[in-house]
C-alpha positions as CSV (number, residue, x, y, z in Angstrom):
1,X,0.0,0.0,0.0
2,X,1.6,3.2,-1.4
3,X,-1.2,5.9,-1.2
4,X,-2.3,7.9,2.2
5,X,-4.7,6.3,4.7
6,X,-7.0,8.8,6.1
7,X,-9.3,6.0,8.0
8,X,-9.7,4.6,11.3
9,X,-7.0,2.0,10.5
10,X,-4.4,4.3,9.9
11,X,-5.0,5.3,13.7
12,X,-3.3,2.0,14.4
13,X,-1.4,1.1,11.6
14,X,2.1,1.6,13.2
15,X,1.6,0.1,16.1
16,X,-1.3,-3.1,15.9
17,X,-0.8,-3.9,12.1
18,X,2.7,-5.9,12.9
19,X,0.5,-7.9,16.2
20,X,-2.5,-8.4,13.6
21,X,-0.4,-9.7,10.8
22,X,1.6,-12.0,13.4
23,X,-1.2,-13.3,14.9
24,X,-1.6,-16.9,13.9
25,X,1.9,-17.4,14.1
26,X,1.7,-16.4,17.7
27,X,-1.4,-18.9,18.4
28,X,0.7,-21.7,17.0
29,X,0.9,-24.5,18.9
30,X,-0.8,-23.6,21.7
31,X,-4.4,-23.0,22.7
32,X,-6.4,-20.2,22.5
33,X,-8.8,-20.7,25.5
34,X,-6.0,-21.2,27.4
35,X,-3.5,-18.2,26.0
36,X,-6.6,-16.0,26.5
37,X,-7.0,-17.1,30.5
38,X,-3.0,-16.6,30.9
39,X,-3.3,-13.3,29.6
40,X,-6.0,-11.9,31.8
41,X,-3.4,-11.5,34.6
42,X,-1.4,-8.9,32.6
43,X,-4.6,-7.2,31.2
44,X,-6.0,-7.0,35.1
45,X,-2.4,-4.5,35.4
46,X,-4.0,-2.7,32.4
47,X,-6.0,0.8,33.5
48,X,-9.5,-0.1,32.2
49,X,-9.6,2.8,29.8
50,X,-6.9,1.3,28.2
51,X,-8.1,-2.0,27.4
52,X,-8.7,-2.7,23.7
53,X,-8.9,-6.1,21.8
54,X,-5.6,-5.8,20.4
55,X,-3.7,-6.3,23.6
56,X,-4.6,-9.8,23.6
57,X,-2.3,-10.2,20.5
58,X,0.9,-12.4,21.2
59,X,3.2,-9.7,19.9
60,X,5.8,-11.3,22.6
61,X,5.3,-14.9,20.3
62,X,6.2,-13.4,17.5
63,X,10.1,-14.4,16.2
64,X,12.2,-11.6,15.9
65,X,12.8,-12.1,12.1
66,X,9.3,-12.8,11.4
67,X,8.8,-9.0,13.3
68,X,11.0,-7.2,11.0
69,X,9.9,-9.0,8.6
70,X,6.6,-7.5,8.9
71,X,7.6,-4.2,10.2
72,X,9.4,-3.8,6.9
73,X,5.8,-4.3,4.9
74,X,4.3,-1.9,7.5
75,X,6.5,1.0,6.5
76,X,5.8,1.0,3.2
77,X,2.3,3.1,4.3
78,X,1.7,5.9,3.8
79,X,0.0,7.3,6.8
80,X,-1.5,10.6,6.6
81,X,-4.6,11.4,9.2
82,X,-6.7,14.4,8.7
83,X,-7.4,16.9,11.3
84,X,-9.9,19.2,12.1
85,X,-7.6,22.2,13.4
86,X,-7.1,25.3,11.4
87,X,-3.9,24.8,10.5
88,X,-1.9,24.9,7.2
89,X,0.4,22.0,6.1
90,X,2.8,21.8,3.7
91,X,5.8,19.3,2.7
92,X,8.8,21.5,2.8
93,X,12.7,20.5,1.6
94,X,15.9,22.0,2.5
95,X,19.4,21.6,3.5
96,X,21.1,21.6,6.3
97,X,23.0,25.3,6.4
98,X,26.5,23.7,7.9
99,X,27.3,20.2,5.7
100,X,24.3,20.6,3.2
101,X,22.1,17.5,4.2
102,X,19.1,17.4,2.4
103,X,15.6,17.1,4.4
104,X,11.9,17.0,4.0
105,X,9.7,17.7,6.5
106,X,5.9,18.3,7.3
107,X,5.6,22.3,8.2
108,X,2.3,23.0,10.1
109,X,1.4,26.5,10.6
110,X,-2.3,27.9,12.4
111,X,-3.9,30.1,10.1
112,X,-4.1,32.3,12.0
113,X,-0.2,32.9,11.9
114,X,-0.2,32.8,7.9
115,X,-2.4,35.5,7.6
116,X,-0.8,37.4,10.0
117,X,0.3,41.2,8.7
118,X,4.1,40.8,7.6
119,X,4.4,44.9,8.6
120,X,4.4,43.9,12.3
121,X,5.6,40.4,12.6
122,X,6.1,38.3,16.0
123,X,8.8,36.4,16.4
124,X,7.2,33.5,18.2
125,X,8.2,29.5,19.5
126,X,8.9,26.3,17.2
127,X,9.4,22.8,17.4
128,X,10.5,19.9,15.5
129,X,8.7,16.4,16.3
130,X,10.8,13.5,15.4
131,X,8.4,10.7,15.2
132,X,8.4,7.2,16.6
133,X,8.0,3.7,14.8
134,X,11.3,1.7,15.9
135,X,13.3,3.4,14.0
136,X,11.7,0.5,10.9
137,X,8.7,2.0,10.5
138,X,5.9,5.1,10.8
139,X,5.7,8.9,8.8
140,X,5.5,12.3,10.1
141,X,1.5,12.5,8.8
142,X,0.3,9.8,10.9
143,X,0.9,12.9,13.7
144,X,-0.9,15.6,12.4
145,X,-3.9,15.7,14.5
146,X,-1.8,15.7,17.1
147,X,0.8,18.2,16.0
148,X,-1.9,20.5,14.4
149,X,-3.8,20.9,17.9
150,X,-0.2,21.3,19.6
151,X,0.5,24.5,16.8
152,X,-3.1,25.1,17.0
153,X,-3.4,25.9,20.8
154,X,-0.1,27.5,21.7
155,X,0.1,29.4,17.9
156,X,3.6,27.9,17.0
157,X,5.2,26.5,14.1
158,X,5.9,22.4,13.8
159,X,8.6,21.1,11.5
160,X,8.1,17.0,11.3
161,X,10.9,15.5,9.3
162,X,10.4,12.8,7.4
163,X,13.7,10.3,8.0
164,X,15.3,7.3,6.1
165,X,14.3,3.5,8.0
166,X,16.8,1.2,9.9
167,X,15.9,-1.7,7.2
168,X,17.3,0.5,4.7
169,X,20.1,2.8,6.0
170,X,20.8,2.3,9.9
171,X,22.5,5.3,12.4
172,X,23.2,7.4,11.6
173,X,21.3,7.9,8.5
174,X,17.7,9.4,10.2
175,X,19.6,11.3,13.0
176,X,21.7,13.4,10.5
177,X,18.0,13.5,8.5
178,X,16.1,15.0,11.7
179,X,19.4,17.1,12.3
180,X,19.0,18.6,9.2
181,X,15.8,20.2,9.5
182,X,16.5,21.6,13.5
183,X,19.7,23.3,11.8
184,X,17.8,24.5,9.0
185,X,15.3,26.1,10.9
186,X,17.6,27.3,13.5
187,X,19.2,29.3,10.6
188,X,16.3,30.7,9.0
189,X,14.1,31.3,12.6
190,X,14.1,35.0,11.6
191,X,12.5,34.5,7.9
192,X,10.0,31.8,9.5
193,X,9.2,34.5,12.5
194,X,10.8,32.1,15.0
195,X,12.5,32.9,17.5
196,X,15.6,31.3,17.5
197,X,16.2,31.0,21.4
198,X,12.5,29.1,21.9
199,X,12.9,26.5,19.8
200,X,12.2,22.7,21.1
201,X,12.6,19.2,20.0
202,X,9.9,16.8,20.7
203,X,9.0,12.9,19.8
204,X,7.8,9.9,20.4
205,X,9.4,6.0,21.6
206,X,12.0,6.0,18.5
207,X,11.4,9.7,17.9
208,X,11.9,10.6,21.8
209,X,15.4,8.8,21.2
210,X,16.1,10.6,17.7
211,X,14.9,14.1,19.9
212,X,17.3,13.7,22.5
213,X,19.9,12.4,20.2
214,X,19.3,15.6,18.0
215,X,19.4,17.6,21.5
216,X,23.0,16.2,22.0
217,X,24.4,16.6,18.7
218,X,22.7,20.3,18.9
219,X,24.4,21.1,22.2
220,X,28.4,19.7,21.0
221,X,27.8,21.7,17.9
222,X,26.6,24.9,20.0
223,X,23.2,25.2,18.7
224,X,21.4,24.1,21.7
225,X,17.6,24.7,21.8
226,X,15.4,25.2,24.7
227,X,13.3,22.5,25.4
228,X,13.1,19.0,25.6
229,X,9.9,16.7,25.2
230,X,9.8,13.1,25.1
231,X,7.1,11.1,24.9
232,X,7.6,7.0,26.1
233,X,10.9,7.3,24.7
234,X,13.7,4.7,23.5
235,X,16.9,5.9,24.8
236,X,18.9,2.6,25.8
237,X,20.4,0.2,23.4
238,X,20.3,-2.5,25.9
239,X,16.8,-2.0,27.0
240,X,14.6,-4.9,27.8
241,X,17.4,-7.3,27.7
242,X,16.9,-8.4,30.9
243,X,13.1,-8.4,31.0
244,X,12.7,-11.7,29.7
245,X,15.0,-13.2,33.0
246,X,12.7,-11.0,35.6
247,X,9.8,-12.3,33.6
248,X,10.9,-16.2,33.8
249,X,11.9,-15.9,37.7
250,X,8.2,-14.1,38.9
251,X,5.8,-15.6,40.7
252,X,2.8,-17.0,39.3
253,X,0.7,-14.6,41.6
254,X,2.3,-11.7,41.0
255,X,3.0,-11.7,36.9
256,X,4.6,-8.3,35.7
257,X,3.0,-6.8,32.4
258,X,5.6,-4.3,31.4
259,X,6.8,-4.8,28.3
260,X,4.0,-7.2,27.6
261,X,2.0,-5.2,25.4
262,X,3.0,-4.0,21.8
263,X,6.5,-3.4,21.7
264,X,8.1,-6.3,23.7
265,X,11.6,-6.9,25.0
266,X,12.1,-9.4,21.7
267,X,11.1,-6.4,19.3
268,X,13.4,-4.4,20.6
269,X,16.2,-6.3,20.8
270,X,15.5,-7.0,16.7
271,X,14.9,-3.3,16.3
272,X,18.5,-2.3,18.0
273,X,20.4,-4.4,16.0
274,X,19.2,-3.7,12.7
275,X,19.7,-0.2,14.0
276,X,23.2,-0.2,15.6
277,X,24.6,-3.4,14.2
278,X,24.4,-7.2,15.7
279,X,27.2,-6.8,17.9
280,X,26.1,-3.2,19.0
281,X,25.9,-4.2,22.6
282,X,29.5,-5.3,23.2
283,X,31.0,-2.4,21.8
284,X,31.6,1.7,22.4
285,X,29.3,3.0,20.6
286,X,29.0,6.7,18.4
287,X,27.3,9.5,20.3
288,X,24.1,10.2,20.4
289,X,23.0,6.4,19.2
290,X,22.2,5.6,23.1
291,X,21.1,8.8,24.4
292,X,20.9,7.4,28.0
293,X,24.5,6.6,28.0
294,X,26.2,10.2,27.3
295,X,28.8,10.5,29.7
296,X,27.7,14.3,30.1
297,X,24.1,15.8,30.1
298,X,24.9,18.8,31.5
299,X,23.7,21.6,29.3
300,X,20.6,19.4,28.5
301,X,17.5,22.0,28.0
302,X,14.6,21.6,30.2
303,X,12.8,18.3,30.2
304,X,9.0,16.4,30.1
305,X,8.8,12.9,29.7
306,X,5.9,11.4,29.6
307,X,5.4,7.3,30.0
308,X,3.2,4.5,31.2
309,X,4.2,2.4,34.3
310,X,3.7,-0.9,32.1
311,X,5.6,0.6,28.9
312,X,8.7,-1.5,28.0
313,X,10.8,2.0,28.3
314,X,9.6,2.5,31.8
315,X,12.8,2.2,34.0
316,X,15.3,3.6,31.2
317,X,12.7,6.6,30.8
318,X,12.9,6.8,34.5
319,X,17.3,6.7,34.9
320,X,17.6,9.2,31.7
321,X,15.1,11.7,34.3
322,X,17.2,11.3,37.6
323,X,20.1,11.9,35.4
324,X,19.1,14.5,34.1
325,X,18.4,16.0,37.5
326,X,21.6,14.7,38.8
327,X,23.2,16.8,36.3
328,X,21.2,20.3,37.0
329,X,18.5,20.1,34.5
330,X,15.0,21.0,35.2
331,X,13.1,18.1,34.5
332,X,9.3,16.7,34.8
333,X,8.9,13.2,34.7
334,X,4.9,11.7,34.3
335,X,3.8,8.5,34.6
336,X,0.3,7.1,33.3
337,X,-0.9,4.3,35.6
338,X,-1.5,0.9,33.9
339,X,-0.4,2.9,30.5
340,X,1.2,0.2,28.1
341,X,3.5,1.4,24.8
342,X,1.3,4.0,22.5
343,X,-1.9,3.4,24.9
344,X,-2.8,6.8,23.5
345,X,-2.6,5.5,19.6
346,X,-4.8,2.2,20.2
347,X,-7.3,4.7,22.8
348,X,-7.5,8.0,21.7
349,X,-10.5,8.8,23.4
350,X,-9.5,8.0,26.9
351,X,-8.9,10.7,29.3
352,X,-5.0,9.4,30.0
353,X,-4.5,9.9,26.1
354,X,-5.8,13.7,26.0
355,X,-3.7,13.7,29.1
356,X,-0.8,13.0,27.7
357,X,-1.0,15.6,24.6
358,X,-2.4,18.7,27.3
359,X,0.8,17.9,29.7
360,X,2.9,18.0,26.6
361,X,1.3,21.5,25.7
362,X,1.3,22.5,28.8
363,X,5.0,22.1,29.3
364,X,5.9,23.7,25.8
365,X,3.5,26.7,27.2
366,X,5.5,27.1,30.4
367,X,9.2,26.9,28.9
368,X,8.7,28.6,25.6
369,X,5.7,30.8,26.2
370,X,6.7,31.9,29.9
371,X,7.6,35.2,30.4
């Protein structure tokens, strides 16, 4: 499928198409009465707003290869979902102004800025949103609803790069992409009426790692920006690698559903080492491929992160925030109660998933908007 999805299944696409497609291969060999009672334990953890047919997918059945296999079909859509905001968007290309990297990117504006007289403009916020998909798969459209009401409510800009796939061309091939269009509008703020000091860089599980790897190339290259948002974030390389050992050793009355829902400890392992290379963890590693693991975040702009207690990314979310602190940066860390890995994708109407987008505005009002 090449053409852009602008129906309810392009709500899910990124994230339940790969548990859908894998589904009887999961189911093999065992039965599904008794899969379905086994996983009513782990759904019990699940906040009941939460709770949609698709977690009782075996996503954690799948094999590994059979995953990528699958995720690789899954990027090839083209997922674009309409909005109702007044907003303007507009695929834009550039370069980056210091090595000449080429971009593309998804630039939203509110009307209401567009038409603003050019005899008196206002230099106002930005951000760039790197989005999520395991670095294999997902597009910059399948966010406009939510970008367009973020550009909407606070009247800012929103640059969403589109960036090239692990499958294809692995680190640092969509960090220098997502680079790109930071630098480029760093360099042109003025000409976009942006203010170049209140500019910040925001994403989503792969997109939250790209953002703070972006954030970390910005600050050695002394372009730092202002704010930080990251939304269930991937930051650690060797994430989840020991989930499957806590998971084997708990007790039958007390089972553990993080990282049992949608992106599980065996995806992730795939996903990193298509990314980084099999042997990625037994080696040094270039900066800003494992954003958790920079020696230094010092200089790190203020920080939201935003993630549920049963996401996969929980506890490396959780170490990159007292880090953070540990290192003087201001930083907010929320946690969704029995929220699983892009609850507000597969739920959009529950009150933790407009949560998560207000606290997100809300924290780009107070550190850009703030006087």
């Amino acid at each position: 499928m090449t053409k852009p999805h602008r129906d309810k299944f392009a709500r899910t696409a990124a994230l339940s198409a790969v548990a859908l497609t894998g589904l009887v291969s999961g189911l093999i060999g065992i039965g599904l009465r008794s899969y379905v009672k086994g996983r009513k334990p782990y759904l019990a953890q699940v906040s009941s707003e939460l709770r949609t047919p698709t977690l009782y997918l075996p996503n954690h059945l799948v094999p590994p290869a059979l995953m990528l296999l699958i995720l690789g079909m899954v990027s090839r859509i083209d997922a674009i979902r309409d909005t109702d905001r007044d907003v303007d968007i507009q695929v834009i290309e550039g370069h980056n102004p210091d090595d000449g990297h080429p971009f593309s990117a998804r630039q939203i504006v509110p009307r209401r800025l567009a038409d603003a007289k050019e005899d008196q403009p206002e230099l106002r916020p930005a951000m760039v949103w790197t989005h999520g998909g395991g670095h294999l798969i997902g597009t910059p459209g399948f966010y406009d609803p939510q970008n367009a009401q973020i550009a909407d409510d606070l009247g800012m800009k929103i640059f969403a790069p589109s960036y090239r796939k692990a499958s294809k061309a692995p680190f640092p091939a969509d960090l220098d992409d997502c680079y790109a269009v930071l630098r480029w509008v760093q360099e042109n703020a003025v000409d976009l009426g942006i203010d170049p000091e209140r500019i910040a860089v925001c994403g989503d599980s792969a997109g939250g790692g790209l953002a703070a790897g972006v954030i970390q190339r910005a600050i050695d290259d002394g372009h730092p920006v202002a704010f930080q948002g990251l939304v269930y974030p991937m930051l650690d390389h060797r994430g989840g690698l020991n989930l499957d050992d806590a998971v084997a050793a708990e007790s039958e009355l007390k089972p553990t559903a993080r990282g049992r829902f949608i992106w599980t400890a065996g995806s992730n392992a795939a996903a990193w080492k298509l990314y980084l290379g099999q042997d990625h963890a037994d080696r040094e590693l270039a900066p800003y491929a494992s954003p958790l693991h920079r020696a230094d975040l010092a200089g790190t702009p203020p920080t939201w992160i935003g993630i549920g207690d049963l996401d996969l990314f929980y506890d490396e979310a959780e170490a990159f925030a007292r880090r953070l602190y540990d290192a003087g940066v201001k930083v907010e860390f929320l946690t969704f109660r029995g929220a699983y890995h892009g609850f507000d994708h597969l739920a959009p109407k529950a009150k933790a998933s407009k949560q998560l987008i207000e606290e997100l505005t809300q924290a780009l009002h107070k550190h850009l908007f703030a006087q």
